[in-house]
N, C-alpha and C positions, 0 to 999 in steps of 0.2 A: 504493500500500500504506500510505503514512504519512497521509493523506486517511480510510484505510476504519481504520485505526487508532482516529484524533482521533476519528473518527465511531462508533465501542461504545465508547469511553471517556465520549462524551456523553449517548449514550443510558442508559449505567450510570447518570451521576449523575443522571439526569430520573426514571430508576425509583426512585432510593432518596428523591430528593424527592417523588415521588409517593407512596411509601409513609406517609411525614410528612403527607401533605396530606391522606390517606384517614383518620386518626385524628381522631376523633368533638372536636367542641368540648369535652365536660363529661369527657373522657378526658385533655386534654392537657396540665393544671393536673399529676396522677401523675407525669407527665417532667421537668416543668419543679421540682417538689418532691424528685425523685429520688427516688419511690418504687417505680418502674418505669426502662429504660433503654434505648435501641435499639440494643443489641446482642444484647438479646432475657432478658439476664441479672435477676432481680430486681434492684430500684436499691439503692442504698448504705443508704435512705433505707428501704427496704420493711420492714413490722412487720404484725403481726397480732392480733389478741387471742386468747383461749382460757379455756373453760369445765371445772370440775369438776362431772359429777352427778353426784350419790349418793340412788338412787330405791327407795323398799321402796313396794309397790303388790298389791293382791288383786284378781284377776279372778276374776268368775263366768260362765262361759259359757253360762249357762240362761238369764242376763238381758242377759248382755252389758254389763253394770257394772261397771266400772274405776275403783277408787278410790287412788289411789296419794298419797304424801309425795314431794317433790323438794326438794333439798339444792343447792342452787347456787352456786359460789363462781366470778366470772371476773375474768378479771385482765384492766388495759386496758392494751395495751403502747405507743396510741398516743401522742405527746406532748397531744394533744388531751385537755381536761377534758370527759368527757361529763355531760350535766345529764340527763338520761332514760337508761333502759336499755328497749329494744323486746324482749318476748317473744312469741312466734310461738303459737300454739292452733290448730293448722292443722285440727282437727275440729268449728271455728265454721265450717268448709266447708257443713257441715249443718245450721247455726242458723238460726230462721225469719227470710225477710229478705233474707237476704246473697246475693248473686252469686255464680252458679253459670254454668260452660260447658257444664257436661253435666249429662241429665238425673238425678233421682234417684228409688228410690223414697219417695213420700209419708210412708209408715211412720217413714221414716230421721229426716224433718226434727225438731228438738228444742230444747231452747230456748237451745243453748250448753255448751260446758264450765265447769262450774260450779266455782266457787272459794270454798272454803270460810275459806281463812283464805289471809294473804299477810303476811310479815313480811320487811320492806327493812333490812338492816344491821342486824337483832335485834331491830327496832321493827314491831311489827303496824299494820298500817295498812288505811282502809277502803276495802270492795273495790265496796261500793255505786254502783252508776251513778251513785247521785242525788248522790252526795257530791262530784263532780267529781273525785277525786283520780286515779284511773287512769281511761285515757280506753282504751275498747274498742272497734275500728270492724274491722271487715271481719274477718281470721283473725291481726290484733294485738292484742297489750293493752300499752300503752304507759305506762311507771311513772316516774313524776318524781323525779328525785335530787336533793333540795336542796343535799348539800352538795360534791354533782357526786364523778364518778369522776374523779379527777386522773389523768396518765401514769405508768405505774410501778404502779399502786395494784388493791384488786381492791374487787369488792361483791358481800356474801352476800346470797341471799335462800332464803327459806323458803317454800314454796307446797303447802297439801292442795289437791288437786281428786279429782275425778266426772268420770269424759267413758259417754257410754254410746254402744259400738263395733254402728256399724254392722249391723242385720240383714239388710236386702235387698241392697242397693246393695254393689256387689265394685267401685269404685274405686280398683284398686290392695290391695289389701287388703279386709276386713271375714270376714264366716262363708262358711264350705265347708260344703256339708252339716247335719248337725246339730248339732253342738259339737265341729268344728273350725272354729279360728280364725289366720288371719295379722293380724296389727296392726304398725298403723304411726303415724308421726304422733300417737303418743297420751300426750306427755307436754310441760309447758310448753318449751318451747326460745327460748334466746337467739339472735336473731337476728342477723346477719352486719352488725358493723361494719365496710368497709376504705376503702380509700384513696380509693377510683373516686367512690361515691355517698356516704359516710355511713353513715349505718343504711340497711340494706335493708326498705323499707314499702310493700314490692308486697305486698298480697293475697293470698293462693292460693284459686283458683277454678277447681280442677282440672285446666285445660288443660295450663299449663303445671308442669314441674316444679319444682327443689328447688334452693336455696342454703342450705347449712349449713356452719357453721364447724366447726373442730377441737376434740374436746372427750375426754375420758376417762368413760369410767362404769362406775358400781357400782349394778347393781341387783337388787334380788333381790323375788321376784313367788312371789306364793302362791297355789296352783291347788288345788282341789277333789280327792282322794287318788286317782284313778283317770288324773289328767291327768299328758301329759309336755310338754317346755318345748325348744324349740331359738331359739338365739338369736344377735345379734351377739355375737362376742366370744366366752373363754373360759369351759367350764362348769366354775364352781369348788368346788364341790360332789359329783360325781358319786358316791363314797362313802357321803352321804348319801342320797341319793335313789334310788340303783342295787343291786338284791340282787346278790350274789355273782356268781353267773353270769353276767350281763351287764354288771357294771362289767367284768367279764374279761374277754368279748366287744371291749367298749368301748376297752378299754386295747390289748386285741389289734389291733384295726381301725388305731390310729392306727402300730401299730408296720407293718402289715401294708401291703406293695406289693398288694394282690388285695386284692377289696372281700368285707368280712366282713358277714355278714345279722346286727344284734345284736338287731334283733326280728323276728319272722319270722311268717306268719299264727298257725302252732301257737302262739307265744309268748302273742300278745293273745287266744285261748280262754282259756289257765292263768291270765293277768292275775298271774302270779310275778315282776315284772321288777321292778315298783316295792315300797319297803321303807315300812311303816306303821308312820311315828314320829309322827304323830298331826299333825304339820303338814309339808304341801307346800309348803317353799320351794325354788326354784330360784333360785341365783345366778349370777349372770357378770359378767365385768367386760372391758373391751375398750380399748384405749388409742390415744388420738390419729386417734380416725375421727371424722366427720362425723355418725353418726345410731345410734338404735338402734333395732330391729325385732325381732320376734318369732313364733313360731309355737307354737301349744298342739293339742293333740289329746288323744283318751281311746281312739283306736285306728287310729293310723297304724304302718305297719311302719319299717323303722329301719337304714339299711344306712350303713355307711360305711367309709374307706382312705387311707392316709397315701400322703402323697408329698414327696420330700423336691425343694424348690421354688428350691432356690439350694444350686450344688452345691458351692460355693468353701468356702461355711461348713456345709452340711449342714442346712441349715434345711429341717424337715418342717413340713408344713400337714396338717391333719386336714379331710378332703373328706367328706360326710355327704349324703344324700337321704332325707328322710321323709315319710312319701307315706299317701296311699292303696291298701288291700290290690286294689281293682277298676279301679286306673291301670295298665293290663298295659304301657304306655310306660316307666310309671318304674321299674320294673323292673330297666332299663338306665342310669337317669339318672345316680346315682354311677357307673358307670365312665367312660359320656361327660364327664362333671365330672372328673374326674381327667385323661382325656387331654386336654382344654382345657386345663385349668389347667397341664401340663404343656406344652403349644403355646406358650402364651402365655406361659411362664418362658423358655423355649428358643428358643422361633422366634419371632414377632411378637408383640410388641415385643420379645422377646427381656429381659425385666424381669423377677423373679424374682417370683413372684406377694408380693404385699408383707405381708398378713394371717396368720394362725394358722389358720385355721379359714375354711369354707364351706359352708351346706348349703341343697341345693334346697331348700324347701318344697312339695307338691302343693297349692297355692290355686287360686288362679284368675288366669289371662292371661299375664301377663309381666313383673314387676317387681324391678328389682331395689334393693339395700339393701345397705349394706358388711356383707361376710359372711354374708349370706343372697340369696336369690331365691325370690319365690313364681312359681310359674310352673302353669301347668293345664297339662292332660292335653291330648294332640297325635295326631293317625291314623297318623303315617308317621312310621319312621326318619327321614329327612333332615329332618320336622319339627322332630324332636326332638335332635337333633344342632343343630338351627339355633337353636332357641329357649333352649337352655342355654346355649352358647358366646355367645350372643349379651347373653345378661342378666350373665355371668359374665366378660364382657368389660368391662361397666359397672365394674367393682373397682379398673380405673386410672382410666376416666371415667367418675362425675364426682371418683368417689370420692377414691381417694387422691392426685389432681391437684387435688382442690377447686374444681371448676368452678361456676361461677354457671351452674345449669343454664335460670333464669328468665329474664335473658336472653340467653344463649350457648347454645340446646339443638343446636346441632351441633356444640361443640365435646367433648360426649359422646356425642350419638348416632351422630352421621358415622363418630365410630369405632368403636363397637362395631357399627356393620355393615361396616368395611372389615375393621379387626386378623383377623376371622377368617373369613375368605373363603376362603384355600387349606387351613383345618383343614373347614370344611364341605366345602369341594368334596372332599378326597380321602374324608372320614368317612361320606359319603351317595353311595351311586350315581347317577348321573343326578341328581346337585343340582346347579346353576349359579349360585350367588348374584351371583358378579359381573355376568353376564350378566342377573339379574331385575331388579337392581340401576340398570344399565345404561337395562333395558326402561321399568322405570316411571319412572324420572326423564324419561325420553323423553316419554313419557304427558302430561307434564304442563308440560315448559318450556317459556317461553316465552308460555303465559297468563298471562291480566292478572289471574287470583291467586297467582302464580309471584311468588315476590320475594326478592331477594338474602337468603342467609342473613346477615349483616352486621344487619340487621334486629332490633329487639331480639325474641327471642321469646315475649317476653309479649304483647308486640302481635298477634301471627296465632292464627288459630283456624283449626279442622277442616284441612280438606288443605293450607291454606298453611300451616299448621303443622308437617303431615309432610314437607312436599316440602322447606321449609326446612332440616329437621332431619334428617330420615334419608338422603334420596335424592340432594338435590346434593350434600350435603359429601359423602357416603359414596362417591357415583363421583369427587366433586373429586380425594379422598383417595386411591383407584385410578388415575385419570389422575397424581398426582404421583409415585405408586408406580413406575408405569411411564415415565416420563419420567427418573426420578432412580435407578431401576434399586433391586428391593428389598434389598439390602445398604447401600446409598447411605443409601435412607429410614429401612430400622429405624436405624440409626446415628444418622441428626437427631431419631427419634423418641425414643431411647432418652439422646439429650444434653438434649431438653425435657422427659423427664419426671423425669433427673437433677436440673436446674437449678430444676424447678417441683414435684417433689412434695413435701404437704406444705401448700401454698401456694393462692391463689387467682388464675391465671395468667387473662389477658383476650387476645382474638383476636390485639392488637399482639405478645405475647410470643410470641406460636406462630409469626407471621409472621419476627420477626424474629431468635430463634433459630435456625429453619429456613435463614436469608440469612445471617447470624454463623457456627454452625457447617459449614455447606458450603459458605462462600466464594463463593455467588452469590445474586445478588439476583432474588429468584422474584415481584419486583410485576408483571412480566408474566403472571404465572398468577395470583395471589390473587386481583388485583384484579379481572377479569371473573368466574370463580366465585364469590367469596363478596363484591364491593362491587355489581357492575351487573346490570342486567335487563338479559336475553336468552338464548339459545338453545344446543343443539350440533348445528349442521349445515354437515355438508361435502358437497361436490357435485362429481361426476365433470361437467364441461364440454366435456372436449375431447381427443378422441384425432387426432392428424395426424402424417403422417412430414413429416421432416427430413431431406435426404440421408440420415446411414446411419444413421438414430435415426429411435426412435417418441417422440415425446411425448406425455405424458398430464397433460392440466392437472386440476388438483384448487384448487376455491373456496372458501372460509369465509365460507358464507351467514350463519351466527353469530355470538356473540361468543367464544363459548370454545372457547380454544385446545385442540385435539385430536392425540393422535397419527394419524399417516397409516401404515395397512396396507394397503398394495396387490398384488391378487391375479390374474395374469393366467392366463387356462383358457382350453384348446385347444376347439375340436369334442366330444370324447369325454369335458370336465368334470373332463379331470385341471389342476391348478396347474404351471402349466411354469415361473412366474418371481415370484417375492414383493419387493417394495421398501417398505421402511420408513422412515419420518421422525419424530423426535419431535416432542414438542406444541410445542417451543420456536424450530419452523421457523415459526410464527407474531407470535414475542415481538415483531417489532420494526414488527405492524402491518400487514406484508404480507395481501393479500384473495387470492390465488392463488400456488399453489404448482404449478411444473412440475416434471413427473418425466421423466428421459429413460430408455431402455430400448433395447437393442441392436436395429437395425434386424430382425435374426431373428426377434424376437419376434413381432413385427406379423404376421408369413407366416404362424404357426399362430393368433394369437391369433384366437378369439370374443365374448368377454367380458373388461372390466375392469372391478372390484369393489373398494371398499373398504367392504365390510358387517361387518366384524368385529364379533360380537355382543357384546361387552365394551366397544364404544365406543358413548355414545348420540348419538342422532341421532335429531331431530323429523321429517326427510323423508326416509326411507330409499330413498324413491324414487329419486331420483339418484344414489345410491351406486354407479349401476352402468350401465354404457356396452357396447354391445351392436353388435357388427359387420353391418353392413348390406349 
């Protein structure tokens, strides 16, 4: 016994060095600065910087012409003197030239967001290419500080621009129809200085998604008198822009548990809703999120419903869907948006939804944005039950956890396909996500385009892309659920998104929080799903008795640790006997696992099976051991 003692007391300290040894070289410099820590807590040492925008801008949606002003003030909190500041144009996506992962339409391509003036600490300065002073390459434009941003310090700048949004081409955004519009990406943005790389000067070339810092705004967007405006953030204006009857609508809705229709088709016939003060400005302003987005229309319906999101303090959220009058799906959207957002304060993660405000947009696909979602039109309930909850799960990831989605994209996607698995399954009949879940990561592990999510994901394109980012972490994140039993998990999830929202928290923090607040060390599980190639396949081998026992041997043809469901059925296909094992009966390396079972069993037994459809597995084949 003092032998099998010494012996997990060795193996502990091998895992927890293991865990040290799996951190990336260009990561490890952050520990040793104590800007990071492995107890999974930010280090002593961690800072961040943070931006003020303040953006007055006119769109015309006949031309799709966005000419806006931005006001930037950010403060540098690093001790580091920065001598450049990188700003982001993420809609030179479409400039001729540039590197693209997916296709566009022709029509789209243009010659760049154009800059009409730029002024660095109250001095204009030229924006000319030929001038050399701002250097423009891919979807950066990068501005020389001579007299450097000190620690402590901040730097204004001033910038008009042009960008012209999108006509064919729905990447996430662009036109719905005829002049509706979701936009995104459409204003200069300071790029993400931290700890890890420096300035962040990846590209955006569509595949991969988004790293944005923390920032406040105030913007206010003037629309042609017919148009109305949903946006990040809160609308601070409604007074002005709303007649009577529908700011009362409006004001009702947020008071109101039931979702209130505040435009309705009969509304956009009378075209009575909106007040003619001879200019259309909408304002909002939103604080301490990562991005701002938008949605315009001149005849979308308008429905929305308070919910009060954090019951300790009584904090209401204002939940909204504005849609198209011929989306017979959306119809339903805000009330399914309210019962998520209530899942997700209550039950997984069990975090009070953290924002003021929510609302679907009817765009196109799936995207989400702090405080908004464009999402298109869907055939089926359980669609659409899936595709809300699942973009409105995005709100903690990447959002207000501040995930480098560029390259971390499963430490947001993974979970917005886990967090809300048991709100879809009870919300849709006959939906199984965990189980599809399950199915397609199967589909695909273990090809030689299969590659550890650990991976940066700017590197993978097309399906190694998705498999990296939706399907392992999201069954990863299933298998630890059930291993650590979901009381156990909301609890460490709900101490990481304590100790990291806010923040920009990297793969080591998740790991090692998760090993800190639950007092064991999980490098036997990380490490194979999200560091190594390979596989989940377990394989029934061998059923034989043993004086008064059956035994049933069970192999791990794979690498990743799985839990064991094992189902024995008689003749007549009823279950006489079920044995279970966690995934952790793998941890210590073992390739076979034996199950013993009361010699009775064997006399009726037919079949042994351990096919559970919630567990994946590349050879189902062998799941199942068949009396001869």
């Amino acid at each position: 016994m003092k032998f099998f003692a010494v012996f997990i007391i060795l193996v502990s300290m091998l895992h927890a060095q293991e865990m040290k040894n799996l951190i990336a070289k260009n990561v490890k410099p952050a520990y040793e600065k104590g800007t990071r820590a492995y107890d999974g807590r930010p280090g002593k040492n961690y800072v961040q910087n943070f931006t003020d925008y303040k953006i007055n801008a006119e769109f015309n949606p006949v031309t799709g012409v966005l000419n806006g002003n931005i006001k930037i003030d950010y403060k540098n909190n690093f001790p580091d003197t920065l001598k450049e500041i990188v700003i982001r144009l993420y809609q030179d996506a479409f400039k001729k030239g540039n590197a693209r992962d997916f296709q566009i339409n022709p029509a789209d391509v243009h010659d760049g967001v154009k800059i009409s003036r730029l002024a660095v600490a109250g001095k204009e300065v030229n924006t000319n290419p030929d001038s050399g002073y701002v250097n423009r390459y891919g979807t950066l434009m990068v501005i020389p500080v001579k007299q450097g941003i000190a620690g402590g310090s901040s730097l204004k700048l001033e910038i008009d621009w042009q960008v012209q949004i999108p006509q064919k081409s729905t990447v996430r955004m662009g036109k719905y129809g005829d002049y509706n519009y979701f936009i995104a990406y459409w204003y200069p943005q300071v790029a993400v200085y931290d700890d890890i790389d420096g300035w962040d000067k990846i590209s955006h070339t569509f595949q991969q998604e988004f790293y944005n810092g923390f920032a406040n705004f105030d913007v206010t967007l003037t629309l042609p008198d017919d148009y109305m405006m949903w946006a990040t953030g809160v609308f601070q204006n409604p007074g002005e822009r709303l007649t009577s009857k529908y700011l009362e609508r409006f004001e009702a809705a947020f008071k109101s548990d039931s979702v209130v229709k505040i435009i309705t088709s009969e509304d956009l016939a009378s075209k009575d809703y909106l007040k003619n003060s001879g200019s259309n400005k909408w304002h909002f302003k939103a604080e301490y999120v990562p991005d701002f987005a938008f949605g315009v229309s001149n005849g979308y319906l308008w429905d929305g419903v308070g919910l009060t999101v954090d019951k300790k303090t009584g904090r209401r959220a204002f939940i909204q869907a504005a849609y198209n009058p011929l989306s017979e799906d959306f119809y339903t959207v805000c009330g399914i948006s309210y019962k998520a957002i209530r899942y997700f304060s209550e039950d997984m993660p069990g975090v009070p939804y953290p924002y003021p405000t929510m609302t679907v947009f009817n765009g196109g696909g799936g995207m989400e944005f702090p405080m908004m979602v464009n999402d298109g039109s869907v055939d089926t309930w359980a669609s659409a039950v899936g595709l809300t909850s699942h973009e409105i799960a995005h709100t903690y990831f990447p959002f207000y956890m501040g995930i480098n989605e560029v390259k971390y994209a499963w430490m947001d996607e993974g979970f917005a396909v886990m967090l809300p698995v048991k709100f879809q399954t009870e919300n849709a009949e006959n939906n199984f996500p965990g189980e599809r879940t399950a199915k397609n990561y199967s589909a695909s592990a273990g090809n030689e385009t299969e590659v550890p999510p650990i991976y940066p994901s700017y590197v993978l394109n097309g399906y190694s892309y998705r498999v990296a980012s939706y399907l392992r972490p999201g069954t990863a994140y299933l298998m630890l659920e059930d291993y650590l039993g979901r009381e156990s998990f909301r609890a460490a999830m709900q101490e990481y998104i304590r100790r990291w929202n806010g923040k920009h928290p990297i793969p080591y923090d998740f790991f090692y929080t998760f090993n800190d607040y639950l007092g064991e060390d999980l490098t036997w599980f990380f490490k194979p799903w999200f560091f190594e190639r390979g596989a989940p396949d377990l394989a029934i081998t061998e059923v034989r008795k043993e004086k008064d026992m059956t035994v049933v041997r069970i192999e791990n043809h794979g690498v990743m640790p799985l839990p064991i469901k094992l189902k024995v059925y008689d003749a007549s296909g009823k279950v006489i006997v079920t044995k279970e094992e966690k995934a952790s009966v793998w941890k210590d390396g073992y390739q076979f696992v034996e199950i013993e079972l009361d010699k009775s069993v064997g006399l009726n037994a037919v079949s042994y099976r351990i096919d559970d459809p919630n567990i994946p597995d590349i050879t189902p084949g062998n799941n199942k051991w068949e009396k001869r």
